[in-house]
C-alpha positions as CSV (number, residue, x, y, z in Angstrom):
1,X,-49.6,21.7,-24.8
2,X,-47.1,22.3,-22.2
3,X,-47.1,24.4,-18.8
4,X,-49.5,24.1,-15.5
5,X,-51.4,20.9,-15.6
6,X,-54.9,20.7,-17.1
7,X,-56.9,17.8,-17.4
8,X,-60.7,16.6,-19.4
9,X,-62.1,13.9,-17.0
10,X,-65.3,12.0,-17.8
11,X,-66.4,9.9,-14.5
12,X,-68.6,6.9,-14.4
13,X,-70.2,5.5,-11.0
14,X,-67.5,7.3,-9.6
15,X,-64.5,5.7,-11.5
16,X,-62.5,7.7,-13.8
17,X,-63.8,6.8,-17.1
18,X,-61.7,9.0,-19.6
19,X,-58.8,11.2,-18.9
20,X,-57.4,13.6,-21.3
21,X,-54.3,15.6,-21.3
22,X,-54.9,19.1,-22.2
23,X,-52.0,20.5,-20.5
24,X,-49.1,19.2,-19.1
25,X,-45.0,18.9,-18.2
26,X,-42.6,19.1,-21.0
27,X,-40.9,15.6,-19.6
28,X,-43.8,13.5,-20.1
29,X,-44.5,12.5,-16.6
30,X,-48.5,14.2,-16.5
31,X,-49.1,12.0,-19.4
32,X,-47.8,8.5,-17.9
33,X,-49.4,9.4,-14.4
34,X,-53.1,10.2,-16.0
35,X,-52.8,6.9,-18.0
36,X,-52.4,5.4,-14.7
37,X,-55.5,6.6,-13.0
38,X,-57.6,5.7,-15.5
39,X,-60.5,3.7,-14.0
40,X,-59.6,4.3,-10.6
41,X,-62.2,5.4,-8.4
42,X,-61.8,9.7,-8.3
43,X,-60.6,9.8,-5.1
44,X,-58.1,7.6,-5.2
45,X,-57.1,9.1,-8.2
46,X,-56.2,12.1,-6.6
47,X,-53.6,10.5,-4.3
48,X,-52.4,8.2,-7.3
49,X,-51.6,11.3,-9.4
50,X,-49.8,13.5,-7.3
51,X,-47.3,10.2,-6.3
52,X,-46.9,9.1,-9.8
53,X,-46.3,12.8,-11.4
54,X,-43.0,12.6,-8.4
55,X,-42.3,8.9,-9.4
56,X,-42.3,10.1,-13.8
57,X,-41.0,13.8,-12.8
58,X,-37.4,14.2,-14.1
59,X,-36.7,17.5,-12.0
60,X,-33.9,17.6,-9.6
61,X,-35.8,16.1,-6.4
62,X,-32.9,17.5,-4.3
63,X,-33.7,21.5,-5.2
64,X,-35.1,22.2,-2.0
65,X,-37.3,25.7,-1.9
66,X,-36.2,27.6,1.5
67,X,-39.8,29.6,1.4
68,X,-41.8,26.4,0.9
69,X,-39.9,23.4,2.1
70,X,-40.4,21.5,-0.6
71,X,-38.6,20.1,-3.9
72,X,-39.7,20.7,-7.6
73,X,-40.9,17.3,-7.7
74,X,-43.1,17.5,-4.4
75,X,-44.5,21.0,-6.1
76,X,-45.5,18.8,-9.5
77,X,-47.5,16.3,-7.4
78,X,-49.5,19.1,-5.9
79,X,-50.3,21.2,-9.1
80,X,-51.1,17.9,-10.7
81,X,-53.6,16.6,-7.7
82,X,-55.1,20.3,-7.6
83,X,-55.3,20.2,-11.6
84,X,-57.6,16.6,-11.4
85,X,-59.5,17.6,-8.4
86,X,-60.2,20.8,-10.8
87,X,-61.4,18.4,-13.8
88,X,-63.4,16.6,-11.6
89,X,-65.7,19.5,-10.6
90,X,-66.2,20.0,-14.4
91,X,-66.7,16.4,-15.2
92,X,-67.5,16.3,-19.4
């Protein structure tokens, strides 16, 4: 239930239909951001996810990584856009 984002998607003329929450953080934030795309066209989606996963994300945004530049919240957004963009290849 918890650990690296995974998502079900069903699309429908290009709109996100269904999203389901197979996998996700511990604080609740991939399951308030997924709610949120719902019916939103796929691509914008995929924007929309990765800035609402920072907005819900409870991690310290000021834990700056020296290797990548970037803070546990800005990481979220990313696994969560590349989690969707996954789901939407596979498409139930």
């Amino acid at each position: 239930m918890f650990g690296t984002p995974e998502f079900a998607v069903k699309v429908v003329q290009g709109n996100i239909h269904k999203i389901k929450v197979l996998r996700g953080a511990p604080c609740g934030a991939t399951w308030e951001a997924a709610m949120r795309v719902k019916d939103l066209p796929a691509e914008e989606a995929l924007v929309r996810i990765g800035l609402d996963v920072q907005y819900f994300c409870v991690a310290n945004p000021s834990g700056w990584d020296p290797i990548s530049g970037k803070s546990p919240v800005h990481m979220a957004g990313e696994f969560h856009k590349a989690a969707l963009k996954k789901a939407l290849k596979q498409n139930f």
